[in-house]
C-alpha positions as CSV (number, residue, x, y, z in Angstrom):
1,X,-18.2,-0.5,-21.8
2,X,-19.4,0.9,-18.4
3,X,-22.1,-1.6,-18.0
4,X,-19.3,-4.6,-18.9
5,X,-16.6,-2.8,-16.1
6,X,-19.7,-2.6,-13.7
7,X,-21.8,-6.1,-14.4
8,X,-19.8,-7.8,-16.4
9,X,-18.3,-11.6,-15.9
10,X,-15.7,-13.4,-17.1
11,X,-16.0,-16.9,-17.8
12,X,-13.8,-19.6,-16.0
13,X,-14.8,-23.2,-16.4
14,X,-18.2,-23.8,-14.9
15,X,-17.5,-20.3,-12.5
16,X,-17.0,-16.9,-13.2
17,X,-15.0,-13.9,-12.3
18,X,-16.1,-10.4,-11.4
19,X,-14.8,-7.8,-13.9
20,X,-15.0,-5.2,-11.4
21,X,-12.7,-7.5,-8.8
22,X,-10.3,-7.9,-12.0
23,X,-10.1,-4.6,-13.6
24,X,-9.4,-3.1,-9.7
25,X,-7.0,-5.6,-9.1
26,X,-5.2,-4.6,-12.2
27,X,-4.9,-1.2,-11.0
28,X,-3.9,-2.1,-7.9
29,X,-1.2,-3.6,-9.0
30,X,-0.2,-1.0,-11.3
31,X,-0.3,1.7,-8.7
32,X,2.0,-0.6,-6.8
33,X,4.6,-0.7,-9.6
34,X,4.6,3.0,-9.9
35,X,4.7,3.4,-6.2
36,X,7.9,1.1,-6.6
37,X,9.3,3.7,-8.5
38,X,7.8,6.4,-6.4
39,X,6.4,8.3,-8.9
40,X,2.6,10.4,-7.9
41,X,1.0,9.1,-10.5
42,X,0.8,5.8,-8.3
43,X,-2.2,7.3,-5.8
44,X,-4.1,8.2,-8.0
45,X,-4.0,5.2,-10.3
46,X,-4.3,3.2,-6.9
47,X,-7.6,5.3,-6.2
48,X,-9.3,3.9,-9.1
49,X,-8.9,0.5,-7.9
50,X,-10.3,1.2,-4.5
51,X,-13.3,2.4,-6.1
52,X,-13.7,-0.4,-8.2
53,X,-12.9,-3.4,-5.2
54,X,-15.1,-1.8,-2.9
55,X,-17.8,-2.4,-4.5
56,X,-16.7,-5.8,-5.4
57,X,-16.0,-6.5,-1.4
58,X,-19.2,-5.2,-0.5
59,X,-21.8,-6.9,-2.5
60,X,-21.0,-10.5,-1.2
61,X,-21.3,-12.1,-4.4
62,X,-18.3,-12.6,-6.5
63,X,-15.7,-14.6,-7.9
64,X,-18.8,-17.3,-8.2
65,X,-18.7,-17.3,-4.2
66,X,-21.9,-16.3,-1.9
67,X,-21.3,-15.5,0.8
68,X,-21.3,-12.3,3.3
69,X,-19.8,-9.0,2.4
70,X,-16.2,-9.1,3.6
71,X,-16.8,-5.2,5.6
72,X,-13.2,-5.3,6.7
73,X,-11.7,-5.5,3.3
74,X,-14.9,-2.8,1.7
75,X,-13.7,-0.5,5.3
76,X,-10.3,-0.8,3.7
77,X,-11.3,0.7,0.5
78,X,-12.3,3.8,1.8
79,X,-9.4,4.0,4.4
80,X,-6.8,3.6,1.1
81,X,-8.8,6.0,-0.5
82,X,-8.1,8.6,2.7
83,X,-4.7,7.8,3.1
84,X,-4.0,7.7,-0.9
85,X,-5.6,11.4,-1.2
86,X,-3.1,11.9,1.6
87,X,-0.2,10.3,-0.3
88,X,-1.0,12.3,-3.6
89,X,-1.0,15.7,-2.1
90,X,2.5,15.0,-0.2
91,X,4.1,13.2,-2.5
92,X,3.0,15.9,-5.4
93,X,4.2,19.1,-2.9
94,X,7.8,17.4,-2.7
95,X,7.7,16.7,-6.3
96,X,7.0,20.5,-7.3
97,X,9.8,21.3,-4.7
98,X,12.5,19.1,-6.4
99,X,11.7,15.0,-5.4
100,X,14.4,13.1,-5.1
101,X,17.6,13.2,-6.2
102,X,17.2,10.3,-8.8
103,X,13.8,11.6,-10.4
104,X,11.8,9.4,-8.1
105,X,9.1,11.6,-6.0
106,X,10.5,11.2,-2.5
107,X,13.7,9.8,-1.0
108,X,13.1,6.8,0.7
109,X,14.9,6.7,4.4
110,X,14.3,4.4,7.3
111,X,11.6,5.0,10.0
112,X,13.5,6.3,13.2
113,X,13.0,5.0,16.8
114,X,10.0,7.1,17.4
115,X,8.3,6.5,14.2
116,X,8.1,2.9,15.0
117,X,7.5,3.0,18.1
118,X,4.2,5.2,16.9
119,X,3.7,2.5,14.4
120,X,2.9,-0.2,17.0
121,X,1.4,1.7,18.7
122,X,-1.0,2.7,16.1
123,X,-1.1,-1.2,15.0
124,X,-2.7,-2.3,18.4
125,X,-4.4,0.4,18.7
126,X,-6.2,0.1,14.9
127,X,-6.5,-3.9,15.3
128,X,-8.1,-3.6,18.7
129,X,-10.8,-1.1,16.9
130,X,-11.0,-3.1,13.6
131,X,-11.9,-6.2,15.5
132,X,-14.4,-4.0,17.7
133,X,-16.3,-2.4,14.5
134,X,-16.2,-5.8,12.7
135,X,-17.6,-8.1,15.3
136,X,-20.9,-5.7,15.7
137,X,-20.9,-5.2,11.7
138,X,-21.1,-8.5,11.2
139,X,-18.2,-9.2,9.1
140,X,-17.0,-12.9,7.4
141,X,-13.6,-13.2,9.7
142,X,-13.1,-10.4,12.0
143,X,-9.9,-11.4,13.4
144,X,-8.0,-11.6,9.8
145,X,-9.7,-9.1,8.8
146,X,-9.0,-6.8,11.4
147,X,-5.5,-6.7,10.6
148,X,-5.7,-6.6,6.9
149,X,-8.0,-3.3,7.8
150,X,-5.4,-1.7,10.2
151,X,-2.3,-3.4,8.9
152,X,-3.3,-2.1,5.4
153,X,-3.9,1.4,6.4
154,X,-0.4,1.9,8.1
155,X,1.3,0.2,5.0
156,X,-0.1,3.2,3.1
157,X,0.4,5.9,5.1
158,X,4.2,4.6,5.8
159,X,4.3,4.7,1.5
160,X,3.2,8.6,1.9
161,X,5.9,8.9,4.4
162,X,8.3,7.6,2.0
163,X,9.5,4.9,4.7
164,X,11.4,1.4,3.7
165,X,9.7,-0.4,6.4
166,X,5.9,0.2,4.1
167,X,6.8,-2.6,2.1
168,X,7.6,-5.6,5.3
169,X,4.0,-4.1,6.3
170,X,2.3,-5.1,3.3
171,X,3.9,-8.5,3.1
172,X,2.7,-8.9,6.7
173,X,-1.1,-7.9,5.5
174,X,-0.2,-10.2,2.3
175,X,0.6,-13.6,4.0
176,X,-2.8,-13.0,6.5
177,X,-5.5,-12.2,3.3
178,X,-4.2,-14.9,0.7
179,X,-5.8,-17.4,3.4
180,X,-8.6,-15.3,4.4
181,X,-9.1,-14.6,0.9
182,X,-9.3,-18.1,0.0
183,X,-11.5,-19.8,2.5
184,X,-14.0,-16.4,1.3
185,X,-13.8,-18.0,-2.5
186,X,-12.4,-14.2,-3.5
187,X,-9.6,-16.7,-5.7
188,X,-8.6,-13.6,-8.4
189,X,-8.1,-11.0,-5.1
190,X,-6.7,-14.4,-3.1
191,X,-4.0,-14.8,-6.2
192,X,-3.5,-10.8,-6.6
193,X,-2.7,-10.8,-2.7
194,X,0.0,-14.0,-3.2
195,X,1.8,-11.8,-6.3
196,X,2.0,-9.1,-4.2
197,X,3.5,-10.8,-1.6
198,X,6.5,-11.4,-4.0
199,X,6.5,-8.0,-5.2
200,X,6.7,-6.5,-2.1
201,X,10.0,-8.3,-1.8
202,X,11.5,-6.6,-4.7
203,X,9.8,-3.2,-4.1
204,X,11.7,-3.4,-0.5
205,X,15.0,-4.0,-1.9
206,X,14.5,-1.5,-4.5
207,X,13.2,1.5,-2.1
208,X,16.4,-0.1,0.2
209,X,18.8,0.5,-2.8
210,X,17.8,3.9,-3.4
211,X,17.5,4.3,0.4
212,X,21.7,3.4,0.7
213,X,22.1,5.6,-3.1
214,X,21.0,8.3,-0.7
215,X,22.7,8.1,2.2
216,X,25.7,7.2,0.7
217,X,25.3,10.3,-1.7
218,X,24.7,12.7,1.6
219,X,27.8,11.1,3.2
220,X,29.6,12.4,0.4
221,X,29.6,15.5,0.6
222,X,33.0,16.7,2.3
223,X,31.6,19.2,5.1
224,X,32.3,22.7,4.4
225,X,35.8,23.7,5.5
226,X,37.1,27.6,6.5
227,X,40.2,28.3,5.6
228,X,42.6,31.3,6.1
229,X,45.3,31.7,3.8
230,X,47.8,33.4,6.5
231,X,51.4,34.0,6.1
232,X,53.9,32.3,8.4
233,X,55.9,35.0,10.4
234,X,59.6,34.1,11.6
């Protein structure tokens, strides 16, 4: 079974397909559906699959394609895998403390002003070193890739954060690596990427949903009112 997971193909008219690139996209995806419904066992499900597709991204020879190792996409790998070890300690701390309110993990809320400020700040700041590292590296499209590596990394550490605004990230990274993805010949990754895309959508209106359950639920709560029971005196 190991030696099928780790050199194993999968027949597709006069092509193949990578187990490894299929198996990790699997998990992917199934990390993304229990980070939908914020639960911890989403990291490290989604840890698996970062194993798995970094070795898939850095060998260079996949999906019947040759061509050369896509560095940007292998970088990202190992920057999920930081962020997601990230992701599972905080998300299982507020877990053991209570979660949220409707059994999910953490309460989804709305970056503030700062926050996203910080955000694109952090997104020039990553692309403009992305693009840097990849262009001496060597990689297959440095400019796409770039952002898939930076854009990618924030997505995940805004999921950690438990903010709404994770999920219009990830569509952004989505929209750029289906193409990239494509012209590379990754086609199973390159068709993972364009479901995604759609399931971001419905992730973000379901982490908005429980986003307005939770406000609304705070706004609730009549403030706590002092009251003196005093008699009236002619």
């Amino acid at each position: 079974m190991l030696d099928w997971l780790l050199n194993g193909t999968i027949q597709v008219g006069d092509g193949y397909l990578s187990v490894r690139e299929v198996v990790g996209n699997l998990f992917g995806l199934g990390s993304a559906l229990l980070g939908m419904r914020r639960l911890v066992w989403a990291w490290p499900v989604g840890l698996v699959g970062n194993v798995l597709l970094f070795t898939v991204f850095v060998s260079g020879e996949l999906s019947n394609a040759v061509s050369e190792p896509l560095w940007g996409q292998a970088g990202r790998q190992v920057m999920f895998a930081v962020a997601s070890l990230y992701g599972w300690w905080r998300w299982a701390r507020l877990r053991r403390d209570g979660g949220a309110t409707d059994g999910g993990a953490i309460s989804p809320r709305w970056a503030s002003g700062p926050e996203r400020l910080g955000l694109l700040a952090m997104a020039a700041i990553g692309y403009g070193l992305a693009y840097a590292l990849l262009q001496q590296i060597g990689s297959w499209g440095p400019r796409t890739e770039a952002w898939i590596l930076a854009g990618s990394l924030l997505a995940t550490y805004g999921m950690a954060r438990g903010w709404v605004e994770f999920w219009l990230l990830w569509i952004a990274v989505d929209v750029v690596g289906v193409t990239t993805l494509v012209h590379a010949g990754y086609y199973p990754t390159a068709g993972m990427y364009l479901f995604y895309g759609g399931f971001c959508v419905i992730g973000f209106a379901a982490w908005w949903r429980a986003e307005r359950r939770t406000s609304s639920a705070v706004g609730a709560v009549p403030p706590v009112e002092l009251t003196s029971q005093q008699g009236v005196t002619a």
